[in-house]
C-alpha positions in Angstrom: 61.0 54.0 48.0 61.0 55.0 51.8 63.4 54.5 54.3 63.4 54.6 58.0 66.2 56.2 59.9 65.9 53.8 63.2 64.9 50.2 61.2 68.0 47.9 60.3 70.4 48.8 62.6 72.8 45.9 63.7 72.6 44.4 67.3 76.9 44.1 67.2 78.5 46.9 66.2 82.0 46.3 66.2 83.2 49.3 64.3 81.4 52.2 63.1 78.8 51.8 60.4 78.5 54.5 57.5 75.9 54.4 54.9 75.3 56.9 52.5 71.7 57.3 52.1 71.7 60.2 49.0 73.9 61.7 46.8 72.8 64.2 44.0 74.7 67.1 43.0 76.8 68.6 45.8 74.9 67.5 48.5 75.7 63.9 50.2 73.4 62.3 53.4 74.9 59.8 55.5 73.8 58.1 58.5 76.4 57.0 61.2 76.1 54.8 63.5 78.4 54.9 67.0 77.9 52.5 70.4 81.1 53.5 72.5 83.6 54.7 68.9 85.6 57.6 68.6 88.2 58.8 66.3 91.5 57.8 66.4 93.6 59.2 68.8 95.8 61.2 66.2 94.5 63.0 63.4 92.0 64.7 62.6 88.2 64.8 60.0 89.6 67.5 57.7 87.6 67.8 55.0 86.2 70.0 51.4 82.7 69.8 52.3 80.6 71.6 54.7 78.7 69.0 57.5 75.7 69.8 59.0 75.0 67.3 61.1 72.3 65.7 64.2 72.1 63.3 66.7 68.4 61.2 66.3 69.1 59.1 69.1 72.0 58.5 71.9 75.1 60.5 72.7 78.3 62.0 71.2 81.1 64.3 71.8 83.0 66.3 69.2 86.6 68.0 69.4 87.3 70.4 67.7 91.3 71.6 66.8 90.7 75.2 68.5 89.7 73.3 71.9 86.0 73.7 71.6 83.7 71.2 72.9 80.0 70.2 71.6 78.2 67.8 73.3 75.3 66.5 71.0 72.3 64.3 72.1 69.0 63.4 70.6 67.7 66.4 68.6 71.1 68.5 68.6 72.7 69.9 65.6 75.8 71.4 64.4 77.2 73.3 61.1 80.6 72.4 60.7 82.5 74.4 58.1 84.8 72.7 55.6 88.4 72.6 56.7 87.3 72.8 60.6 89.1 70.1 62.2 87.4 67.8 64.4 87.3 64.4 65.5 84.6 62.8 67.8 85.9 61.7 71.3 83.1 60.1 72.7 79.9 58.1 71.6 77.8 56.2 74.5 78.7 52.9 75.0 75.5 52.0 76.6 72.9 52.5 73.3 73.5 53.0 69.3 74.1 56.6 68.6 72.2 57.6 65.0 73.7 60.2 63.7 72.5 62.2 60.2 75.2 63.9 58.6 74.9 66.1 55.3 78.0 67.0 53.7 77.9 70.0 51.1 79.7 72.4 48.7 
C-alpha cells in the first residue's frame, strides 16, 4: 500500500508528531513533524543509531554539542553519526516542518 509523505498532516499541532513509517532489520523511517518545537532546553538526542535525515518541506535548526550549527530547509540533508549529540533549536512557527528521518546500525 502507498503512502504519501505530505497527506494527513494535522491542522493543530500541539506537540511534535512522530510516526514511524518502516521498520525492517536495522533500518527504521520516521516522519516528524515540527510547527514552531524544539528540544528541551536541557539534554540532549543521544542515541545507538546512525540518522540520516531531510527536510521535505519548512524550516529547522539543529545544535549540535561541539557548537556546530546546520540550518536545514526543504531538500537539505544531514548524516548524523550515533552518539553525536544534538538537539533541534528551532522549527518555523509559521508552516509544518516534514521531516524524514532514517535511523540505522
Amino acid at each position: 500500500m502507498s503512502q504519501n509523505l505530505f497527506e494527513n498532516i494535522p491542522g493543530h499541532l500541539p506537540s511534535e508528531v512522530f510516526e514511524e513509517i518502516l521498520t525492517a532489520g536495522s533500518i527504521r523511517i520516521e516522519r516528524i513533524l515540527s510547527r514552531g518545537h524544539a528540544s528541551p532546553e536541557r539534554g540532549w538526542y543521544d542515541q545507538d543509531e546512525h540518522e540520516w535525515v531531510t527536510v521535505l518541506q519548512g524550516r529547522g535548526r539543529l545544535l549540535f554539542e561541539d557548537g556546530e550549527i546546520a540550518e536545514l530547509g526543504a531538500g537539505d540533508c544531514l548524516n548524523i553519526p550515533a552518539h553525536r549529540k544534538h538537539k533541534v533549536t528551532w522549527t518555523d512557527p509559521d508552516q509544518i516542518t516534514i521531516w524524514l528521518a532514517i535511523f540505522y546500525r
